[in-house]
Backbone as JSON, one array per atom type, in Angstrom:
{
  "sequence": "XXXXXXXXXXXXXXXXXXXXXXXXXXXXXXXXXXXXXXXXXXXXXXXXXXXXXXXXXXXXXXXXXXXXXXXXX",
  "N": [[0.83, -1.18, 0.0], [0.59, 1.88, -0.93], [1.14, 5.6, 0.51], [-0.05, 9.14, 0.91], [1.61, 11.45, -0.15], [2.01, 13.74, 0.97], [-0.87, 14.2, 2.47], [-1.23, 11.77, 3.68], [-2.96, 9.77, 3.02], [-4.02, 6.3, 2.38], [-3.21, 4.44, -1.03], [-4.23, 3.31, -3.64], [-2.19, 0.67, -5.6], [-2.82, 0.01, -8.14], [-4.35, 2.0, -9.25], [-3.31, 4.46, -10.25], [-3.19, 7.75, -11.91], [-5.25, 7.51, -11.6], [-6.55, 8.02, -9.38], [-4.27, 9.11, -8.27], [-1.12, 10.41, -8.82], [1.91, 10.24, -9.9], [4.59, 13.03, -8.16], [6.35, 14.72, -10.53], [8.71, 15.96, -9.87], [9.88, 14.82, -6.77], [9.12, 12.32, -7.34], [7.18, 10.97, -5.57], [4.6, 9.59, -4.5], [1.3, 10.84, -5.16], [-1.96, 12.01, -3.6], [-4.79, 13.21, -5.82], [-6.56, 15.01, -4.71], [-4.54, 17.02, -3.18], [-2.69, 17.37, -5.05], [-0.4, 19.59, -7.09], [0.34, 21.68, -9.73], [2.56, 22.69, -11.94], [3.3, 25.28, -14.48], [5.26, 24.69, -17.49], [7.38, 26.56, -19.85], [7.89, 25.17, -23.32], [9.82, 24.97, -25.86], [8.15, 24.86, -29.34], [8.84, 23.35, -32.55], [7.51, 24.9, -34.38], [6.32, 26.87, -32.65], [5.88, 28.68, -29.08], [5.23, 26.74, -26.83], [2.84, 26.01, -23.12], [3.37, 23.69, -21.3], [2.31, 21.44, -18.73], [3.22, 20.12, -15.48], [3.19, 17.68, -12.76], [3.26, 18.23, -9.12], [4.37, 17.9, -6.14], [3.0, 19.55, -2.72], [5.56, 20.29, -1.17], [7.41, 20.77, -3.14], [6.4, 23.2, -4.41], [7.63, 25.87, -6.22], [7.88, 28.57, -4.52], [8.1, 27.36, -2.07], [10.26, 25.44, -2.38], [12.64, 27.66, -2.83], [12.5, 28.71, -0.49], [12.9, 26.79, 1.26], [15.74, 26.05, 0.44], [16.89, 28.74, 1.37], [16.56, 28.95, 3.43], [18.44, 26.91, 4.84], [20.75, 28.09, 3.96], [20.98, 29.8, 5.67]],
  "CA": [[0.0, 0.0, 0.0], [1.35, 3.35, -0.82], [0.54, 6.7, 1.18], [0.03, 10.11, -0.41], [3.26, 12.2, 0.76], [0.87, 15.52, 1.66], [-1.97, 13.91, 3.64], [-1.21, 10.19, 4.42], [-4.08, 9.13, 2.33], [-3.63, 5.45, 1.88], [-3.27, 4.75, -2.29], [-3.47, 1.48, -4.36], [-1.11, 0.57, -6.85], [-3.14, -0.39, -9.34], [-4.97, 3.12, -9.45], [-2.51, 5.25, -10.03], [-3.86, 8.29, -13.03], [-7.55, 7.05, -11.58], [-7.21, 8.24, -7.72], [-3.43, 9.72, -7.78], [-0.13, 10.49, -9.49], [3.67, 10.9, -8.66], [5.38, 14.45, -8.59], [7.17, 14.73, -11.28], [10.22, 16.13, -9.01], [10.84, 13.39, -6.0], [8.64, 11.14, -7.73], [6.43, 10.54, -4.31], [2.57, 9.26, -4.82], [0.29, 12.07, -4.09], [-3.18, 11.87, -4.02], [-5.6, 13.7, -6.84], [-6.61, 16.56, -3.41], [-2.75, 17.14, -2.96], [-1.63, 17.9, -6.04], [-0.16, 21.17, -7.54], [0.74, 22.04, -11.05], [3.42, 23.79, -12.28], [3.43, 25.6, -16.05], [6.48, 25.39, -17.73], [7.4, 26.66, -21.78], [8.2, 24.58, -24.16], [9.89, 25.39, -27.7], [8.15, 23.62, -30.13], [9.51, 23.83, -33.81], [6.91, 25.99, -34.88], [6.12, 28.02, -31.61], [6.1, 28.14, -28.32], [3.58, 26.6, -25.56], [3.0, 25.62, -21.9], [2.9, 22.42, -20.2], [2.05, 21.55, -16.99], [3.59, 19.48, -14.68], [2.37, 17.3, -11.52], [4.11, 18.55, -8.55], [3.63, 17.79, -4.71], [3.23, 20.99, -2.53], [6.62, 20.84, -0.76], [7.86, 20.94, -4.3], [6.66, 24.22, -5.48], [8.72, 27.1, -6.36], [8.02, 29.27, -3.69], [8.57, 26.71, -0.34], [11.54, 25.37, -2.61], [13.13, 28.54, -2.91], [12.33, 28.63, 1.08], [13.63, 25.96, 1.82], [17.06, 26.67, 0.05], [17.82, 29.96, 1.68], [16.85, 28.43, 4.9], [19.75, 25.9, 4.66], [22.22, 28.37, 3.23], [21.27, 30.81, 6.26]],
  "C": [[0.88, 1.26, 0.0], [0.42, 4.81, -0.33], [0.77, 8.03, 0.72], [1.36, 10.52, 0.51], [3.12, 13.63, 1.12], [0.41, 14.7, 3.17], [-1.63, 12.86, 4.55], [-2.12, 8.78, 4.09], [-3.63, 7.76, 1.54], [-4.04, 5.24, 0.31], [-3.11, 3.02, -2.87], [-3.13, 1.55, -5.38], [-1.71, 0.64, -8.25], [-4.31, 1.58, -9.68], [-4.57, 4.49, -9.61], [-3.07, 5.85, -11.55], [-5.59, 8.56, -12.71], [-7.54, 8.28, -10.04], [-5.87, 9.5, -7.32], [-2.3, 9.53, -8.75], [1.36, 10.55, -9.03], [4.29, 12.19, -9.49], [6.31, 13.97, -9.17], [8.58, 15.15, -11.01], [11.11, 14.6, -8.54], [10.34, 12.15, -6.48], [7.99, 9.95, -6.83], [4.82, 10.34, -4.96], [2.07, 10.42, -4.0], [-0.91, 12.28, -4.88], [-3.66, 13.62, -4.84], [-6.01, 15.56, -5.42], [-5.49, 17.08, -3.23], [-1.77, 17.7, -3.79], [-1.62, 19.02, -6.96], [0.39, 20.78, -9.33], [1.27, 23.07, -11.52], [3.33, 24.15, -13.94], [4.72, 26.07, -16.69], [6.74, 25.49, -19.19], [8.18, 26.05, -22.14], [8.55, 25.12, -25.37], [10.0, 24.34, -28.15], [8.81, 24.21, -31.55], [8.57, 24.84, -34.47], [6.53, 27.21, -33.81], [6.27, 27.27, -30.11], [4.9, 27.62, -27.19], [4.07, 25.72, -24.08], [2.69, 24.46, -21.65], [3.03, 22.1, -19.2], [2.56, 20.63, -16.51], [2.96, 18.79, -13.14], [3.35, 17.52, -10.33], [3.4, 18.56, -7.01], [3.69, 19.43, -4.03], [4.72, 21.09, -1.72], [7.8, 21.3, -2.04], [7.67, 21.98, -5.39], [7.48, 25.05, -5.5], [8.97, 27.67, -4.92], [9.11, 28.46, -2.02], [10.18, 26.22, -1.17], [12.79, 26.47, -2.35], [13.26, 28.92, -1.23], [13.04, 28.37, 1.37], [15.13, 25.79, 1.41], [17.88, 27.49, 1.02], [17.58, 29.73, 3.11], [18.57, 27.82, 5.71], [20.97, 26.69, 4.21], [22.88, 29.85, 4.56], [22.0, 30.6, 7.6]]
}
């Protein structure tokens, strides 16, 4: 059994896309309520566009960037 890595929300394997996904960072299961999305640009050969990313919340920009200058202070 795997547990989201926000809540604690137990997760089953086989439902993973259906109920929950893994951040595309640490690559932790985190349930479908839990999860953030980041927009990042892409150059395609003819132009350019956004795609989104699945990202847990200790993993967004901001607390990252936090949590950095914490550690460096």
């Amino acid at each position: 059994m795997l547990k989201c890595k926000t809540c604690g929300k137990e997760l089953k394997e086989n439902e993973e896309g259906i109920t929950w996904r893994k951040c595309s960072i640490c690559k932790e299961p985190v349930c479908f309520d839990d999860i953030h999305y980041i927009g990042t640009w892409m150059r395609g050969l003819y132009k350019d566009y956004v795609t989104v990313i699945p990202v847990c919340e200790d993993e967004l920009p901001r607390k990252r960037l936090k949590k950095e200058l914490e550690q460096r202070l």
